[in-house]
C-alpha positions in Angstrom: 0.5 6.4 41.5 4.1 7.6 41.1 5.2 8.3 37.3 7.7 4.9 37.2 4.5 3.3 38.2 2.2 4.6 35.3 5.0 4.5 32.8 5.9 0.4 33.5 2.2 -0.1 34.0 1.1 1.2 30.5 3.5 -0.4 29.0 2.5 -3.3 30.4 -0.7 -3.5 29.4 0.2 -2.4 25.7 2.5 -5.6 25.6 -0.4 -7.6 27.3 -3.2 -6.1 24.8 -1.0 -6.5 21.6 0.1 -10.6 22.6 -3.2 -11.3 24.4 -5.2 -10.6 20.7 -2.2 -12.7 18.5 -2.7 -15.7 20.8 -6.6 -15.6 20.7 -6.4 -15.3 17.5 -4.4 -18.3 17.1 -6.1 -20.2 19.7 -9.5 -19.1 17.7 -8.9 -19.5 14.7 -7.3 -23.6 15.6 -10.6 -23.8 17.0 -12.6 -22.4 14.0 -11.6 -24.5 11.7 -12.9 -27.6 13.3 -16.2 -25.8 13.9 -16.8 -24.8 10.4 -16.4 -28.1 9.0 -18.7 -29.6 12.0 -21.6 -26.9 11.3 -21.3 -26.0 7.4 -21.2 -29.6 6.8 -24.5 -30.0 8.7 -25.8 -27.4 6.5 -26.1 -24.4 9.1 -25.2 -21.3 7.9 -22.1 -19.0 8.0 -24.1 -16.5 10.9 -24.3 -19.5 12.8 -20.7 -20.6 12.3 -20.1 -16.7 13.7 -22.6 -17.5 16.9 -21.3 -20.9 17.9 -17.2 -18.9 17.3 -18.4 -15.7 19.7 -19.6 -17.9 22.1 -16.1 -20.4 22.1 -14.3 -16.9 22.8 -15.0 -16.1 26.7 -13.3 -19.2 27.1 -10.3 -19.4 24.9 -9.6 -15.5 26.4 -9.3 -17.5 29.8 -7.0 -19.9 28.4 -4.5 -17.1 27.0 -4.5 -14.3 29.5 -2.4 -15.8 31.7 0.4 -16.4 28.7 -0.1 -13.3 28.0 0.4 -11.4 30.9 3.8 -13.4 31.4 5.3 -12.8 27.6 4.1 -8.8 28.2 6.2 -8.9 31.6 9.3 -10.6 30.0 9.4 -8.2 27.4 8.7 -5.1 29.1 11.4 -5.7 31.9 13.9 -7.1 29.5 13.7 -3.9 27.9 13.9 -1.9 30.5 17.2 -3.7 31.8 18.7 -3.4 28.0 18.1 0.0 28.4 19.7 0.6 31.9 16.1 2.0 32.6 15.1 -0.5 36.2 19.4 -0.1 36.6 18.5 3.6 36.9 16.1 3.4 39.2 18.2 0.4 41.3 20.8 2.7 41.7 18.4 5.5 43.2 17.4 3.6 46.1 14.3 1.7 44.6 14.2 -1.9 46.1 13.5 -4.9 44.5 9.5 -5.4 46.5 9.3 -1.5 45.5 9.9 -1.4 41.9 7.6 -5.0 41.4 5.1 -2.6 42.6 3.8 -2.0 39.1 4.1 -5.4 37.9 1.8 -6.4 40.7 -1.0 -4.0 39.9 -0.7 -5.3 36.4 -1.2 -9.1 37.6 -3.9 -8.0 40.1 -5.6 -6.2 36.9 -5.0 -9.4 34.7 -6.6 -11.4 38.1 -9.9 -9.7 37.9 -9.9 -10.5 33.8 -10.0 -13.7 34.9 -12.3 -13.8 37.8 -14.9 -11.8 35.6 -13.9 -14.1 32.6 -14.1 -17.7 35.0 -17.2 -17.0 36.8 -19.8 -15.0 34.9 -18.8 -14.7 31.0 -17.9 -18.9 30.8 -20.4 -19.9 32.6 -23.0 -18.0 30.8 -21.5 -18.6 27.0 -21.2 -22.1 28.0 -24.8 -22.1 28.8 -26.3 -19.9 25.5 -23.8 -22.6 23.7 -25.6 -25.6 25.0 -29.1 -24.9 24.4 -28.0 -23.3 20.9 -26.4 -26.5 20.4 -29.8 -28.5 20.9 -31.8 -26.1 18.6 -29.7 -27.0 15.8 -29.6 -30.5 16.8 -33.2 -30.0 16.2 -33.2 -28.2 13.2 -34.3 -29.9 10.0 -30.8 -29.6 8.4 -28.6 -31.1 10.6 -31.1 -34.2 11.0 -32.0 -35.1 7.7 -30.4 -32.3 4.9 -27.1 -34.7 4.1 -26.3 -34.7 0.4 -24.6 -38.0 -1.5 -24.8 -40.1 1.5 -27.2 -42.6 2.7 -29.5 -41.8 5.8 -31.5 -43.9 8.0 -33.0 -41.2 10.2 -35.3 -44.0 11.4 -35.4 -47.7 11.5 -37.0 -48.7 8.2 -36.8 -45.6 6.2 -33.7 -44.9 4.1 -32.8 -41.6 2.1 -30.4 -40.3 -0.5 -30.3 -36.7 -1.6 -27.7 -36.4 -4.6 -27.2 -32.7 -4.2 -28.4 -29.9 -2.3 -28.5 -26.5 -3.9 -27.6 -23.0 -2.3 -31.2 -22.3 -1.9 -31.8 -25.5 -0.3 -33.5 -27.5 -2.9 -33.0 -31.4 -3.1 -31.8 -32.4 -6.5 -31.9 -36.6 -7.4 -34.1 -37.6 -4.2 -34.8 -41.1 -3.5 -36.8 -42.7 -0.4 -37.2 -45.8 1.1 -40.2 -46.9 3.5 -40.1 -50.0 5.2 -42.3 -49.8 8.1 -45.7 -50.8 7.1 -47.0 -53.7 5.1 -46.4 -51.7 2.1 -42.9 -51.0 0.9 -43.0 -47.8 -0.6 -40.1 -46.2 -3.0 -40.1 -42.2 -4.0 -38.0 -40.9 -6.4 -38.0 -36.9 -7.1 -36.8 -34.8 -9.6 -36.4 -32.3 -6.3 -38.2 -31.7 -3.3 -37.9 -29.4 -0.4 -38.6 -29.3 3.2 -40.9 -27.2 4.7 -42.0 -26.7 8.4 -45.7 -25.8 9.5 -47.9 -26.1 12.5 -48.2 -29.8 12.6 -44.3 -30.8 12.1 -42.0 -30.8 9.0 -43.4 -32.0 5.6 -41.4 -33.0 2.5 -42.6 -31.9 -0.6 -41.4 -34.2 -3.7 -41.7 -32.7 -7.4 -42.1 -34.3 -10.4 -41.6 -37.9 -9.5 -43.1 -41.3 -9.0 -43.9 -43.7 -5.9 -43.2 -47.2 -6.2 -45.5 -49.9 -4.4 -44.7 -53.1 -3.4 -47.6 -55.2 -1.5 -48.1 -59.2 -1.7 -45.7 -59.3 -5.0 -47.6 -56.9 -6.7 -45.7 -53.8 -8.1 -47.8 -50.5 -8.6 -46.3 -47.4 -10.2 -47.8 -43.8 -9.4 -46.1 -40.6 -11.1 -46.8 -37.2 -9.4 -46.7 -33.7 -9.9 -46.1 -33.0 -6.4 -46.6 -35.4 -3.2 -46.2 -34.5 0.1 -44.6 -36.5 3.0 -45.1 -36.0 6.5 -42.0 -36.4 8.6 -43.6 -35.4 11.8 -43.4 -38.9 12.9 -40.1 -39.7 11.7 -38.0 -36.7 13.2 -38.2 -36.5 17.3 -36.9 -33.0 18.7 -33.4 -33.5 19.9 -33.8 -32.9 24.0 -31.4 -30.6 25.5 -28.6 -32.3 27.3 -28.2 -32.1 31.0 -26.2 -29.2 32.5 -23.0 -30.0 33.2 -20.6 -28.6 35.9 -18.9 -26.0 33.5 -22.6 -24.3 32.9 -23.4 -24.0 36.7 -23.3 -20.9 38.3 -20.0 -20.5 41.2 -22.6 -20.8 44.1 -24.1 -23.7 42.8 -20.6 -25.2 42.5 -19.8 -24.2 45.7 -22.7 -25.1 47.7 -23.9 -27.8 45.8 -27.7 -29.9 46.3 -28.6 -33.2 45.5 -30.4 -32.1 42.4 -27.5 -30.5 40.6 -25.0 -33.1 41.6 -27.7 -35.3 39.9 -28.1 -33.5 36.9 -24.2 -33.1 36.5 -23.4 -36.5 37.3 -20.9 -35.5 40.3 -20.1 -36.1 43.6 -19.9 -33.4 46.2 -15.8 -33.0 46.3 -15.7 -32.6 42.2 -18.4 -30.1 42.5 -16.8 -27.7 45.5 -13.1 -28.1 44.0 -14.6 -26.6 40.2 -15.8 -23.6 42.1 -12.7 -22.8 43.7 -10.8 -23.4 40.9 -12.8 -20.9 39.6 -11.3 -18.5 42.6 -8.2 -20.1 42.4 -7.1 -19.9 38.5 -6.9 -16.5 38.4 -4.2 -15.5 40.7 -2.3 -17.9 37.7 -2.1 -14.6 36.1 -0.7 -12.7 39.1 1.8 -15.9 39.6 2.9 -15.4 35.7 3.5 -12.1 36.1 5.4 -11.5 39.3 7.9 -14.8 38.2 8.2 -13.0 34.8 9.4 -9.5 37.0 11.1 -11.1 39.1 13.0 -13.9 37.6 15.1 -10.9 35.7 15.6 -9.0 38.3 18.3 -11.5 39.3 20.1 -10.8 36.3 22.4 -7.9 35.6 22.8 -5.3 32.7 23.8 -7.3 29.9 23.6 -6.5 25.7 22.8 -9.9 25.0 19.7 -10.0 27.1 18.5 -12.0 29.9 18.7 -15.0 27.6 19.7 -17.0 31.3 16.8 -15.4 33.4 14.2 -16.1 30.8 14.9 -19.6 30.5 14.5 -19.8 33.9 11.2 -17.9 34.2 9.6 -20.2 31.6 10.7 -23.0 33.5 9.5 -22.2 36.8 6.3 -21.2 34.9 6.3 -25.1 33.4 6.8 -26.3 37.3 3.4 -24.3 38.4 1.7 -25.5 35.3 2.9 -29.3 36.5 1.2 -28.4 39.9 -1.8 -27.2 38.8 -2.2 -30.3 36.4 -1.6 -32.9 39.6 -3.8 -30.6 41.8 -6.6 -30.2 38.9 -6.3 -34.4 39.2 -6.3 -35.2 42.5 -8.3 -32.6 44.2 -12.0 -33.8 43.3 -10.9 -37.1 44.5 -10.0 -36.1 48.2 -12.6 -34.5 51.1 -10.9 -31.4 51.4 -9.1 -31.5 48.2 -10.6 -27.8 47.4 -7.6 -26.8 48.9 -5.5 -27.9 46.0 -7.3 -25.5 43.8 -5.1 -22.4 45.4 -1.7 -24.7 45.2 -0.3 -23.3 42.1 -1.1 -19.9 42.8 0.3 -19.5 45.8 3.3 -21.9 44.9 3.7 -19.4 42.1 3.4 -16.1 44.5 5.9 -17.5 47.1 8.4 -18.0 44.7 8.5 -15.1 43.0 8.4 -13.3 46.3 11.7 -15.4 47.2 13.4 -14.1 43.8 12.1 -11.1 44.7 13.9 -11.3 48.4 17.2 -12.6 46.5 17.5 -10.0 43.7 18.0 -7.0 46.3 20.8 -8.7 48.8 23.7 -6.9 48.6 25.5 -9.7 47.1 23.5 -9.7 43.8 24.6 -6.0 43.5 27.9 -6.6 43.9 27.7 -9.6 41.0 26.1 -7.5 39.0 28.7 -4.6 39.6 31.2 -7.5 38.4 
């Protein structure tokens, strides 16, 4: 690789390191929040908050990487132009196709991010987040641990907890049975919840049960009672894989059992896994409009305020495409096709600018 090459390329990927962690963190952190109030609220703990965050990540990277790779080209090359640096190597004979060299390893590199990202890490935390998902669906606390708020984990059974400590004990219980002849009311001083081999048990402390049968009210006052909620509290199933958990070959070559299990046709199935082949080359797209969109300028001290404008608004025109294509493709027979439309829209463009920026015309506009 020739020294321009290595010197644009590192700082390149500088640029695309230093923007790619402020937007994920952004992204992340807009994401966090709603998760924290979702899990903490269902009285999960903060390493579980961490999990469920780690696992979102794969996915928000693939989100940003294109953006980033696009903001990093803009401000490397605008640089460069302020500083008469790509001007420089212009004037040495260096073509338009030639010195985009460097900018294309760079969006091939952020390419293979996203193939790696799209169709092995997404998949896969997608996956570990699903069936974590059902195991705290499952999980005592988020079915029944609900402070200052009436439940009704069951038809006929009704329960209010007026606070739960940080060690997990039930302050001010009360609980309400309905479904037998009997109507049954428990009242607590505290109680706890408690898991063994036969299912979850609730242990009430110093409190009294309250029977009701044929008009006749009979008080009993405990030490300690214990309640079986094996009956009451049915293991939450884990859901049915969907098409953003399946593996690109299933997606590709999909059988009657997984379009079954996904709910989807045969079109909506092949298009996801080649937009999984397809949404990658975004980031090559990004990058080669964001070289070559400035190119067309010339030096100026003020910037390439024009050419920028420009680039982000061809970049909004391939984000319209791939929107209408991400729309209409499942719908139509061959519709896959649509998966590589923005891409390749993108590509062909900036190959035009590319074509454009080294006519001899533009030189002499920019001698002017």
């Amino acid at each position: 690789m020739a020294r321009f090459d290595r010197y644009m390329l590192s700082q390149l990927l500088a640029l695309f390191g230093f923007f790619s962690l402020v937007l994920v963190a952004i992204y992340w952190i807009n994401t966090a929040v709603g998760l924290f109030e979702d899990l903490i609220s269902d009285g999960q703990s903060a390493l579980v908050f961490l999990e469920f965050s780690l696992l979102s990540l794969p996915n928000v990277i693939r989100l940003v990487l294109p953006i980033s790779a696009f903001v990093a080209t803009v401000y490397v090359v605008n640089r460069l132009m302020a500083e008469s640096e790509l001007v420089v190597m212009q004037a040495t004979g260096f073509s338009a196709f030639r010195l985009a060299r460097p900018a294309a390893i760079f969006g091939v590199i952020v390419a293979v991010m996203m193939l790696i990202l799209m169709n092995l890490l997404v998949p896969m935390s997608r996956t570990i987040l699903a069936d974590r998902t059902a195991e705290v669906r499952d999980s005592l606390a988020s079915q029944f641990v609900k402070d200052g708020e009436f439940l009704h984990p069951v038809d006929g059974v009704t329960l209010f907890i007026r606070e739960i400590s940080p060690n997990g004990e039930m302050q001010g219980m009360f609980l309400q049975d309905d479904r037998g002849v009997e109507q049954v009311i428990y009242t607590a001083e505290r109680a706890f919840l408690v898991r063994n081999e036969t299912g979850p048990k609730l242990i009430m402390v110093d409190g009294l049960a309250q029977t009701l049968e044929n008009g006749r009210l009979a008080v009993t006052r405990f030490g300690d009672f214990t309640y079986d909620l094996g009956a009451m509290l049915e293991p939450a199933a884990r859901a049915a894989r969907r098409m953003n958990e399946l593996s690109t070959p299933e997606l590709l070559w999909p059988t009657e059992a997984t379009m079954t299990e996904t709910r989807s046709d045969r079109n909506e199935m092949v298009f996801e896994g080649h937009d999984r082949l397809g949404q990658p080359f975004l980031g090559l797209a990004a990058t080669l409009i964001g070289f070559a969109a400035l190119l067309l300028g010339a030096f100026s001290r003020f910037g390439l305020w024009r050419q920028i404008l420009g680039a982000v608004l061809l970049l909004i025109l391939i984000q319209m495409i791939n929107t209408i294509a991400g729309a209409q493709g499942p719908r139509l027979a061959f519709g896959w096709a649509l998966a590589y439309a923005a891409p390749v829209t993108g590509c062909a463009i900036a190959v035009l600018m590319l074509w454009w920026a080294q006519r001899p015309r533009r030189q002499k506009g920019g001698r002017a």
